[in-house]
N, C-alpha and C positions, 0 to 999 in steps of 0.2 A: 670233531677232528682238530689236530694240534695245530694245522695251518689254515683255517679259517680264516682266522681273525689277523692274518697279516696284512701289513695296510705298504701301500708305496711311499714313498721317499722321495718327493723331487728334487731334484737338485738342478740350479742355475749353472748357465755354462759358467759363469764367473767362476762360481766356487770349482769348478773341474779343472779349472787353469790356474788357479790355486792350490788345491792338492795336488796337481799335478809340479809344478814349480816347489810346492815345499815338500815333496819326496826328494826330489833333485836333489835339493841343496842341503836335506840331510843326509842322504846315502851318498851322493856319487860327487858334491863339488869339493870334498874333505880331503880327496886325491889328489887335490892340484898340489898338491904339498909333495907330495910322491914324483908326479910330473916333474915340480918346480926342480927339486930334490936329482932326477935323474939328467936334467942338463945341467945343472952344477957340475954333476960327476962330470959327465960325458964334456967339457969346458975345463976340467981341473980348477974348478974356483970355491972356496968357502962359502962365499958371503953374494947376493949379488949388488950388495952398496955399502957403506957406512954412514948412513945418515942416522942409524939409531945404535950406538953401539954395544958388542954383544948380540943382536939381533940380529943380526946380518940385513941393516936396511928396508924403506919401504917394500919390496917387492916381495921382500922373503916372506912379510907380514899377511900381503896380499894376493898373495898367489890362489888362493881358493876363490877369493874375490874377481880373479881373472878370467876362474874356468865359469863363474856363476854368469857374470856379466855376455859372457856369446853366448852359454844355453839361453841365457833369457832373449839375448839380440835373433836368435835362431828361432827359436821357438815363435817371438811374437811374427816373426817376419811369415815361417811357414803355416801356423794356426790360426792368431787371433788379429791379424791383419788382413 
C-alpha cells in the first residue's frame, strides 16, 4: 500500500512558535502600512515626521515593525510564557 511507509515528523514546540511568528509576519504584519496609511488619512497628514526626507520619517518606515513587535509582545505573554 502507498501509505505504508509514512513515517512521523516531530516537531519541537520551538520550531511551532516559529512557524507560527514567521506566517505572521509574512502575511499579516505588511498591513501596518495600510493601518499606518488610514490614520494618516483619517488626521489629514502626509508624513508622520521629517527626520528622513521624502520618506515621511522614522514611523512611516516602521510602521510594520509596530504591528510585529505586540503580536510578538502578545503572543509570547498568552503562549510561550
Amino acid at each position: 500500500a502507498f501509505f505504508a511507509d509514512i513515517r512521523a515528523v516531530w516537531i519541537a514546540p520551538l520550531q511551532w512558535h516559529v512557524l507560527v511568528m514567521g506566517c505572521f509576519a509574512s502575511l499579516i504584519a505588511p498591513f501596518g502600512g495600510f493601518f499606518a496609511s488610514g490614520v494618516k488619512r483619517a488626521f489629514k497628514i502626509k508624513d508622520f515626521g521629517h527626520s528622513i526626507p521624502g520618506h515621511g520619517g522614522i514611523t512611516d518606515r516602521m510602521d510594520c515593525q509596530f504591528l510585529m513587535g505586540l503580536f510578538s509582545y502578545m503572543y509570547y505573554q498568552s503562549f510561550i510564557k
